[in-house]
C-alpha positions as CSV (number, residue, x, y, z in Angstrom):
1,X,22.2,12.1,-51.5
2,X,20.5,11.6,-48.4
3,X,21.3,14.5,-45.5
4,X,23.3,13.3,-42.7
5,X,21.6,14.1,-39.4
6,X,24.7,15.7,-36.8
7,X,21.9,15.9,-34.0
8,X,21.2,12.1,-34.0
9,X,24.3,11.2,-33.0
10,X,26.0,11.2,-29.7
11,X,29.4,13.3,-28.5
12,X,31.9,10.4,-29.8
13,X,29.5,9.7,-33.2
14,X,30.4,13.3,-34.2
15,X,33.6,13.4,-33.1
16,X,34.6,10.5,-34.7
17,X,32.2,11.4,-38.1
18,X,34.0,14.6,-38.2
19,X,38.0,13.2,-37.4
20,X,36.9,11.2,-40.5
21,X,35.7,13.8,-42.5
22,X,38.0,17.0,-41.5
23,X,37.0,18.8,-45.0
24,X,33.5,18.2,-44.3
25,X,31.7,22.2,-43.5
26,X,28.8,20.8,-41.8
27,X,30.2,18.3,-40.0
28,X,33.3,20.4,-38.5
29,X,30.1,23.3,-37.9
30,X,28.4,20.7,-36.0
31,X,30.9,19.5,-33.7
32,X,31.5,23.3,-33.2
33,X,28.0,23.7,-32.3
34,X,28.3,21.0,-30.2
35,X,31.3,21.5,-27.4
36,X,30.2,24.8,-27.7
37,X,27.3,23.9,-26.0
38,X,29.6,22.3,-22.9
39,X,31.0,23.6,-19.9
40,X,34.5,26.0,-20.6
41,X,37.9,24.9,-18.7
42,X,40.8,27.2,-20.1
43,X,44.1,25.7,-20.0
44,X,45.6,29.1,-20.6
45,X,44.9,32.7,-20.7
46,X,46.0,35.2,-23.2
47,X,48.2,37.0,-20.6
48,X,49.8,33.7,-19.7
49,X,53.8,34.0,-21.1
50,X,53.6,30.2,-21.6
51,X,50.3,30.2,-23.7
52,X,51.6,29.0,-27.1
53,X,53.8,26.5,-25.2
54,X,50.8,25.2,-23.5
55,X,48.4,25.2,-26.6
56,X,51.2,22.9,-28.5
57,X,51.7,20.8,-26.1
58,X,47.8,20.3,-25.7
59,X,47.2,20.5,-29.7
60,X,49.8,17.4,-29.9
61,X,48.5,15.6,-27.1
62,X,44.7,15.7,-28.8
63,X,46.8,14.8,-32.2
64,X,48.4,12.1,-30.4
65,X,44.7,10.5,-28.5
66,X,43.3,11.2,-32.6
67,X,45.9,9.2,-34.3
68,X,45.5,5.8,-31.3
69,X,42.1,6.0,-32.2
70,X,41.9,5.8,-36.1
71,X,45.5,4.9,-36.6
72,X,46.1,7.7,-38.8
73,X,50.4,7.8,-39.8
74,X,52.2,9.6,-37.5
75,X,53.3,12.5,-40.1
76,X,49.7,13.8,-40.7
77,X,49.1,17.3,-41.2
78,X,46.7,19.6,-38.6
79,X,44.5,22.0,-41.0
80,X,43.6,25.6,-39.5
81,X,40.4,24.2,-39.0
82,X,41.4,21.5,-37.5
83,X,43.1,23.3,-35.0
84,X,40.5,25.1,-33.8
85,X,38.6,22.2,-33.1
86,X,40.9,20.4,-31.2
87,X,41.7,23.4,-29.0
88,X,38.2,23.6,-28.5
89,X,37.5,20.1,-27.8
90,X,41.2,20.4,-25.5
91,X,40.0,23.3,-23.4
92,X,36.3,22.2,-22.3
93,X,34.6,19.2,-22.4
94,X,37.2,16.8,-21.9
95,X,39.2,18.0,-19.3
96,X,36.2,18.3,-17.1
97,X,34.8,14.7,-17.9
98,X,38.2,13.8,-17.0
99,X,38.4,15.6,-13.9
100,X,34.7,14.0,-12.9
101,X,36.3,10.6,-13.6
102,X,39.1,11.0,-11.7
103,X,36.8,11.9,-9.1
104,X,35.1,9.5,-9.2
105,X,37.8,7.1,-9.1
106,X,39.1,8.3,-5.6
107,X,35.5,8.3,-4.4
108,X,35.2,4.5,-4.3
109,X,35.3,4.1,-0.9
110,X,33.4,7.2,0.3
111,X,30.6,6.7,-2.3
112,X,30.6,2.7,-0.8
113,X,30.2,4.5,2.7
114,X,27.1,6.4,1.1
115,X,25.4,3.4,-0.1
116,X,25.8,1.4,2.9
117,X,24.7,4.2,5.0
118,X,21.5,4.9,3.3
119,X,20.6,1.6,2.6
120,X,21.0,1.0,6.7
121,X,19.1,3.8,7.2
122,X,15.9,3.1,4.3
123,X,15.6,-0.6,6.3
124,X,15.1,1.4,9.8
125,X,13.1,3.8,8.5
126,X,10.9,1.5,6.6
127,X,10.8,-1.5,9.0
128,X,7.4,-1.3,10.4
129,X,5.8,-1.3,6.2
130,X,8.3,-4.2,6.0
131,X,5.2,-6.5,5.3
132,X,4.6,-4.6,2.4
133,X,8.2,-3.8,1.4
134,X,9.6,-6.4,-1.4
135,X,12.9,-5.3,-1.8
136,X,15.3,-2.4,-1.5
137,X,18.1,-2.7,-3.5
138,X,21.3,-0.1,-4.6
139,X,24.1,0.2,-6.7
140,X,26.6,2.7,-7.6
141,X,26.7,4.1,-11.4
142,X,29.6,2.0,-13.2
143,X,32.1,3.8,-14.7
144,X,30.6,3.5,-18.4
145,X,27.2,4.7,-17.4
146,X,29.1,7.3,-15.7
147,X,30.8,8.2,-19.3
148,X,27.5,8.1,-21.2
149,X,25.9,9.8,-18.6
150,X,28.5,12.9,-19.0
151,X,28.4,12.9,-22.9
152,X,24.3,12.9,-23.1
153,X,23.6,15.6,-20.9
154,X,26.6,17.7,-21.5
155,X,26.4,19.9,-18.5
156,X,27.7,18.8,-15.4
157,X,31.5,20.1,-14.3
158,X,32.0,18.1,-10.9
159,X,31.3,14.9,-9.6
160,X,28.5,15.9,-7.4
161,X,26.3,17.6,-9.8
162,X,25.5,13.9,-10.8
163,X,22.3,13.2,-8.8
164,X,22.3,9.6,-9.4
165,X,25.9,8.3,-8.8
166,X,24.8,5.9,-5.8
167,X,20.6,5.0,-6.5
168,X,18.3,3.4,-4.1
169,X,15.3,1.5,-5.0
170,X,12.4,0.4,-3.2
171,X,10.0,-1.8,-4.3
172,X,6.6,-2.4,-2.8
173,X,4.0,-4.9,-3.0
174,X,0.9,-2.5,-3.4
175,X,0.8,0.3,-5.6
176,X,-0.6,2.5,-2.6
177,X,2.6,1.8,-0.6
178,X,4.5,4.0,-2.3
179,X,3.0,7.2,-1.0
180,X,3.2,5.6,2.1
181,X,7.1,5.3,1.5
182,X,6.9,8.8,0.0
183,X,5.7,10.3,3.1
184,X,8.9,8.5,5.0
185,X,11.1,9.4,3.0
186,X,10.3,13.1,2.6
187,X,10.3,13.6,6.3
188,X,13.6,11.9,6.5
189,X,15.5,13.2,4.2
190,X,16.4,16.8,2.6
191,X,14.9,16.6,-0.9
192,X,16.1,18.2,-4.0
193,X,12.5,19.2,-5.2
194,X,14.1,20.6,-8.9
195,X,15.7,17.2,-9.7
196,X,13.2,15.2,-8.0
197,X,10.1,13.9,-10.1
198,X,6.6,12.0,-9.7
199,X,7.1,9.9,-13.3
200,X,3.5,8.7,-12.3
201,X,1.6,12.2,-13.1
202,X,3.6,12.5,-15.9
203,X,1.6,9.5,-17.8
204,X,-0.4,10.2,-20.5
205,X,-3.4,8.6,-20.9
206,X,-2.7,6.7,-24.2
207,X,0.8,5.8,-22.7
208,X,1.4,2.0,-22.4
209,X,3.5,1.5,-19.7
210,X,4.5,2.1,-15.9
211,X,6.5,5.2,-14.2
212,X,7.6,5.3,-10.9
213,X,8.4,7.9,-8.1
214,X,12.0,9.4,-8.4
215,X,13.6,11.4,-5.4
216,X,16.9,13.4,-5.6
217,X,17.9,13.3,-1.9
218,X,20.7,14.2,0.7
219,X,20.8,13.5,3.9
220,X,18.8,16.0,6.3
221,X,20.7,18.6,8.2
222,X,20.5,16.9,11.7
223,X,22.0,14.0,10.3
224,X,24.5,15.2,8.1
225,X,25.9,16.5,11.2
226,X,26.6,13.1,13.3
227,X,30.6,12.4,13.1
228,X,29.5,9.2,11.0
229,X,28.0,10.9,8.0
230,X,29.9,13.7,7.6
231,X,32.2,12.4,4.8
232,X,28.9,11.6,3.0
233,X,26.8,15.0,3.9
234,X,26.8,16.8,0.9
235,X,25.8,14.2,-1.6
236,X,23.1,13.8,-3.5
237,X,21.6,10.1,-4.4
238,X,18.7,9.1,-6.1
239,X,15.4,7.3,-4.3
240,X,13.1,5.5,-7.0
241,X,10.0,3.9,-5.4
242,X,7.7,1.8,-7.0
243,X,5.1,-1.4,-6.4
244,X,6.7,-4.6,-7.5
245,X,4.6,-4.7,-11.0
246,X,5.6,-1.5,-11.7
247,X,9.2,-2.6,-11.6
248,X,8.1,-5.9,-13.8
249,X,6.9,-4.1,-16.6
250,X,10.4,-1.8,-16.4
251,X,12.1,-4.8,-16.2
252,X,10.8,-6.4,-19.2
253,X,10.3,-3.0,-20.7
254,X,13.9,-2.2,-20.6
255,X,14.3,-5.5,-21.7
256,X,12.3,-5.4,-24.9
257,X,14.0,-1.6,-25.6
258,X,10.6,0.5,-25.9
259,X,10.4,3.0,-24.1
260,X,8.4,5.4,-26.1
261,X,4.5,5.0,-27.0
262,X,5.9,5.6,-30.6
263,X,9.2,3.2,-30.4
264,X,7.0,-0.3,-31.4
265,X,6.5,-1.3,-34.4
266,X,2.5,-0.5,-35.1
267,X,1.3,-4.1,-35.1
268,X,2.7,-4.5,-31.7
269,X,1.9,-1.0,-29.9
270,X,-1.7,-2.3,-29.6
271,X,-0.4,-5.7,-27.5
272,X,1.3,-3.2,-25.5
273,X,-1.6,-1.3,-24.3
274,X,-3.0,-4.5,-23.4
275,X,-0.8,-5.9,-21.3
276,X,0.3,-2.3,-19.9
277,X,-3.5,-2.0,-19.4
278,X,-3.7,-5.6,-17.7
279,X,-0.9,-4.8,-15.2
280,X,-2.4,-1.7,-14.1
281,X,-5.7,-3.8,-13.4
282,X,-3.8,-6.3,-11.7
283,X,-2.2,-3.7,-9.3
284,X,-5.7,-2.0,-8.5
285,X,-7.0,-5.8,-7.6
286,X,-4.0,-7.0,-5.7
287,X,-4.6,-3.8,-3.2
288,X,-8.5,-4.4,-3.2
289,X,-8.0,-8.1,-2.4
290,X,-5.4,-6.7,0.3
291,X,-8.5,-4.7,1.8
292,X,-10.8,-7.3,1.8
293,X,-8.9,-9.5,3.8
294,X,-8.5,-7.2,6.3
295,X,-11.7,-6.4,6.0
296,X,-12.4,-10.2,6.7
297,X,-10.0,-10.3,9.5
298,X,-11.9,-7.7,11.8
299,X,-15.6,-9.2,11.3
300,X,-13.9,-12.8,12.6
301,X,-11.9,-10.5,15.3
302,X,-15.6,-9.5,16.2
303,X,-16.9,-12.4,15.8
304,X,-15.0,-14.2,17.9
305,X,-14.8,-11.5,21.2
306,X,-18.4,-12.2,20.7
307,X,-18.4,-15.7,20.9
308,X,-20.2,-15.8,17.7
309,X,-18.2,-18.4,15.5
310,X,-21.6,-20.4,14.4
311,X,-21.5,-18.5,11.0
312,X,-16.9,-18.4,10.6
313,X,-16.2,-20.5,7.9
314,X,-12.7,-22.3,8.7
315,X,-10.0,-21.2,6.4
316,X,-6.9,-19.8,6.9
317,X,-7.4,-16.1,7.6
318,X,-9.9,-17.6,10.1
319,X,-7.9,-19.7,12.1
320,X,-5.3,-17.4,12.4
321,X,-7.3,-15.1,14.1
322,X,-9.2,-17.8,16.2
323,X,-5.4,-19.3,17.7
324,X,-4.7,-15.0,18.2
325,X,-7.8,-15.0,20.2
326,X,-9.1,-18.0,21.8
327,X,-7.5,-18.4,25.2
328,X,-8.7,-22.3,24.7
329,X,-6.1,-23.1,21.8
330,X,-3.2,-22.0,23.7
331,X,-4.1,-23.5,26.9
332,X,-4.1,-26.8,25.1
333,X,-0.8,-26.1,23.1
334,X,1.0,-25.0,26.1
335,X,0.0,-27.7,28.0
336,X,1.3,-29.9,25.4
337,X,4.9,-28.0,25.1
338,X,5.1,-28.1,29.4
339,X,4.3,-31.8,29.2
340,X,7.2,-32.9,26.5
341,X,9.5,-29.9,27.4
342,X,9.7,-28.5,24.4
343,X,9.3,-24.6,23.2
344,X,5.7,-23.5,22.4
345,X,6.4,-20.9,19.1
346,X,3.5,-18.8,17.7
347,X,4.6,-19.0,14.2
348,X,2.6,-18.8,11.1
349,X,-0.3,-20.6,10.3
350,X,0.4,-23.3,7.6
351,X,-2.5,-23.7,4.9
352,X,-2.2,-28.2,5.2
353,X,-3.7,-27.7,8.7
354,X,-6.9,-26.0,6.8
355,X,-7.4,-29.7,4.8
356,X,-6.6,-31.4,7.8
357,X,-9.4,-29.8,9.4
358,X,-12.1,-29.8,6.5
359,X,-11.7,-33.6,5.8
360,X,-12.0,-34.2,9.4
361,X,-15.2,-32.8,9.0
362,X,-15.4,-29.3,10.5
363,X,-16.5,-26.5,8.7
364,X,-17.1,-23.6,11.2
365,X,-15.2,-22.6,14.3
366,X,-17.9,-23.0,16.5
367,X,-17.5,-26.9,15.9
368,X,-13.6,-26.8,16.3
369,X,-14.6,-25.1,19.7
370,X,-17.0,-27.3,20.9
371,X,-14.5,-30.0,20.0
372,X,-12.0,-28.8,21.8
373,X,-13.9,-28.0,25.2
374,X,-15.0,-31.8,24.7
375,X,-12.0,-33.4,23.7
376,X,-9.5,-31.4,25.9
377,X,-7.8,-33.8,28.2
378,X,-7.9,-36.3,25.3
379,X,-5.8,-34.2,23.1
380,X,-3.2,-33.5,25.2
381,X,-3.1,-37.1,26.4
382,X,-3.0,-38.1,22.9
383,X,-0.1,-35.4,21.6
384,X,2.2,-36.2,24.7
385,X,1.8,-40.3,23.9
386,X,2.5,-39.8,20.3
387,X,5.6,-37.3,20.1
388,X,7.0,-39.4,23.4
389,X,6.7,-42.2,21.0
390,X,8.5,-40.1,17.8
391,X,11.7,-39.2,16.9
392,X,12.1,-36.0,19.4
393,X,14.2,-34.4,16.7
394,X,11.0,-33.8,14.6
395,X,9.8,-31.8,17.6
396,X,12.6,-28.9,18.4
397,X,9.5,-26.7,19.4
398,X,6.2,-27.0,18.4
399,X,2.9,-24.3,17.5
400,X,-0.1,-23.2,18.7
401,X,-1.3,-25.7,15.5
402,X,-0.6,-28.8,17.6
403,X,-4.0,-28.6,19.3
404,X,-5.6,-28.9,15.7
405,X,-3.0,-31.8,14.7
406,X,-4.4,-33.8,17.5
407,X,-7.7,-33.0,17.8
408,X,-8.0,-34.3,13.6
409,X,-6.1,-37.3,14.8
410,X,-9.0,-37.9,17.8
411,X,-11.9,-37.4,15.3
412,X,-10.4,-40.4,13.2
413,X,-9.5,-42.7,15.8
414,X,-13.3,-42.3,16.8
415,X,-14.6,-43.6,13.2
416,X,-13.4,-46.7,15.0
417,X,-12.0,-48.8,11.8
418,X,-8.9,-49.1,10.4
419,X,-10.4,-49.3,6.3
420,X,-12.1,-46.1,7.3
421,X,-9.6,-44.3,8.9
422,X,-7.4,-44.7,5.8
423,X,-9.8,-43.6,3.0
424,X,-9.5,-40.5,5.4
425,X,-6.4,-39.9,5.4
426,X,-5.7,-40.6,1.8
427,X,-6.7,-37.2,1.9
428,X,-4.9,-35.5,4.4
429,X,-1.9,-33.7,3.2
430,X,0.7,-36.3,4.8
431,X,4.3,-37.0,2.8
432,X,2.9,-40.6,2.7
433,X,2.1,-42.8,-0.4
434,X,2.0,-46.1,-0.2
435,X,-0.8,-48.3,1.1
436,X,1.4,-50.1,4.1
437,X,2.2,-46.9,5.2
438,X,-1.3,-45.5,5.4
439,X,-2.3,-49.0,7.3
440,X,0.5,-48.0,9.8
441,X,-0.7,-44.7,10.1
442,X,-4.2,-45.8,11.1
443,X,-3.0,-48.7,13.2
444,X,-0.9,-46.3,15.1
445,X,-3.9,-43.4,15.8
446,X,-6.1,-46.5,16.7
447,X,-3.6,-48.2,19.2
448,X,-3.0,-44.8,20.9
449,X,-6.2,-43.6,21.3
450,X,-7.1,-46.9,22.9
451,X,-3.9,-46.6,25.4
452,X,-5.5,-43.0,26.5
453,X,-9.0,-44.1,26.8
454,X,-7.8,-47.1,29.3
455,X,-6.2,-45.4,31.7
């Protein structure tokens, strides 16, 4: 006969197991062994005149909960032992899970307050890494975590000895922006340093699988103080940072069940390791390709304060910088908007106007430059005509990009043919298909280049 394993199971396993099996030694031993282990609450002393009243009443209140739960018939017999378990289970664990319950129960609205107020605060304090912040997202422990929660750990006697009851996680795009966040939110906030753990040093090396950055935090002492927190001061929440692959591979890692290097069956461990090993790569190269932009970024920033754009490829990193810097673009572009009254925005660059540019045959800035010190008047000439000519609703405000738009639209109309024109802009990124309307399109840059170069 196979030996049952007590330590396996969880508080309401052995319970039940042992409500079962009331003449079972080992099991009653067990469950002994086990509330033993939990917090006391006495519902009466040995000097109180109503003790045996009180230990009755409590014995046939546990009798009662026993028999709803395994419908045993109402006249059933309490054994010594039995007793004595009961009382037990009566005077400590119980009663304080109840007590954190109810707790939590008439803290809905103050632990709401909590999450809203740290959740405000995380967005101010983390607004200027906002382009590397994903998402920070919260919730407050339901009430059946909350019950699970009690039973596993088995130590906690009020509400606020829970360190997780509201959580906070922020997820970043770069692995490295998470110390980055660290350092915020250690400066910010008071920071339980015993309950608070870096899950990422904690990874063994033939571990598959990612951990991420766990504070235990309370608000700091300055704060605490203001009139709005104070309902909120002395809580603790919990702060989990990590990059947004990190939180992927929980994600699917939760998913799946395996949390343990040991928890996969052996055939699949070794497809783990892979992919855990593949994520990890993928993080390091996301936050070297990250660099290297940058990196990018400041030799065209030099490049172009030194009017050395011979050798700057066009692409989109490129011309973001050059409409940044070149006072020429935005003279062109705001002349435009003043001519048509209509707002000049300097939005983001979109990656068609990149295409546009390559099949109208420029390669480097320094041609787009020269171009546009040739071409000026025309351009604006040519952009006020045609949008005066458009639907005005398509033009509610228009980008520093307009000076490109045009200026590919003046290269064509200088090929000078209509057949040509179109094999061009066949491909241009346009929302156009058919032949007719690619003929209308070239008739159209034809006829109004023709109306600026007359007058």
């Amino acid at each position: 006969m196979s030996r049952i394993n007590y330590d396996a199971m969880s508080n309401a396993e052995l319970r039940e197991y042992f409500l079962k099996h009331r003449r079972d030694e080992a099991a009653f031993q067990a469950y002994l062994n086990r509330i033993n282990q939990r917090p006391l609450r006495i519902i009466a002393s040995l000097n109180d005149p109503d003790f045996d009243e009180k230990v009755q009443v409590a014995i046939r209140q546990k009798l009662e909960a026993s028999r709803n739960g395994s419908n045993q018939p109402s006249n059933t017999a309490l054994e010594p032992k039995d007793q004595v378990a009961i009382l037990n289970v009566i005077t400590m664990n119980d009663n304080v899970q109840n007590d954190i319950l109810n707790e939590y129960d008439n803290s809905q609205i103050i632990l709401h307050k909590l999450e809203t107020k740290v959740k405000e605060l995380l967005n101010d304090l983390l607004e200027p890494n906002k382009a590397n912040i994903h998402t920070i997202v919260s919730r407050i422990k339901s009430k059946d975590s909350l019950i699970k929660k009690i039973e596993r750990k088995n130590k906690y006697s009020y509400l606020r000895d829970i360190t997780d009851i509201v959580g906070f996680r922020v997820i970043t795009l770069y692995s490295d922006t998470v110390d980055e966040v660290a350092k915020i939110i250690e400066s910010e906030f008071k920071i339980d340093e015993q309950n608070s753990i870096d899950k990422r040093k904690a990874l063994e090396p033939n571990r598959f699988g990612y951990l991420s950055l766990h504070y235990v935090a309370s608000f700091s002492d300055i704060r605490g103080q203001l009139p709005e927190n104070t309902l909120v001061s002395d809580f603790r929440f919990e702060i989990q940072i990590r990059s947004i692959l990190q939180h992927t591979w929980a994600e699917i890692e939760h998913d799946l069940g395996y949390k343990s290097k040991n928890s996969p069956p052996e055939p699949i461990q070794r497809r783990f390791y892979r992919l855990a090993g593949l994520l990890e790569v993928a993080d390091e190269e996301f936050k070297h390709l990250r660099n290297a932009i940058e990196e990018y970024k400041c030799q065209v920033e030099d490049s172009i304060n030194q009017n050395d754009l011979n050798n700057v490829r066009v692409d989109l990193e490129s011309i973001k910088e050059f409409i940044q810097r070149e006072a020429l673009v935005k003279q062109i572009s705001h002349a435009i908007s003043t001519k048509i009254n209509v707002p000049l925005y300097n939005q983001g660059v979109e990656s068609d106007i990149i295409e546009r540019l390559f099949f109208s045959g420029f390669s480097t800035l320094e041609e787009i430059k020269r171009d546009l010190e040739q071409y000026r008047n025309q351009i604006i000439e040519f952009a006020v005509l045609w949008i005066s000519g458009s639907n005005r609703n398509n033009f509610a405000f228009i980008t520093c990009e307009v000076a490109f738009i045009y200026l590919c639209y003046i290269k064509l109309a200088l090929i000078g043919n209509a057949p040509d024109i179109i094999e061009r802009l066949k491909l241009f990124p346009l929302n156009i298909g058919t032949e007719e309307q690619f003929k209308q399109l070239a008739g159209r840059i034809l006829k109004t280049y023709k109306e600026i170069d007359d007058s």
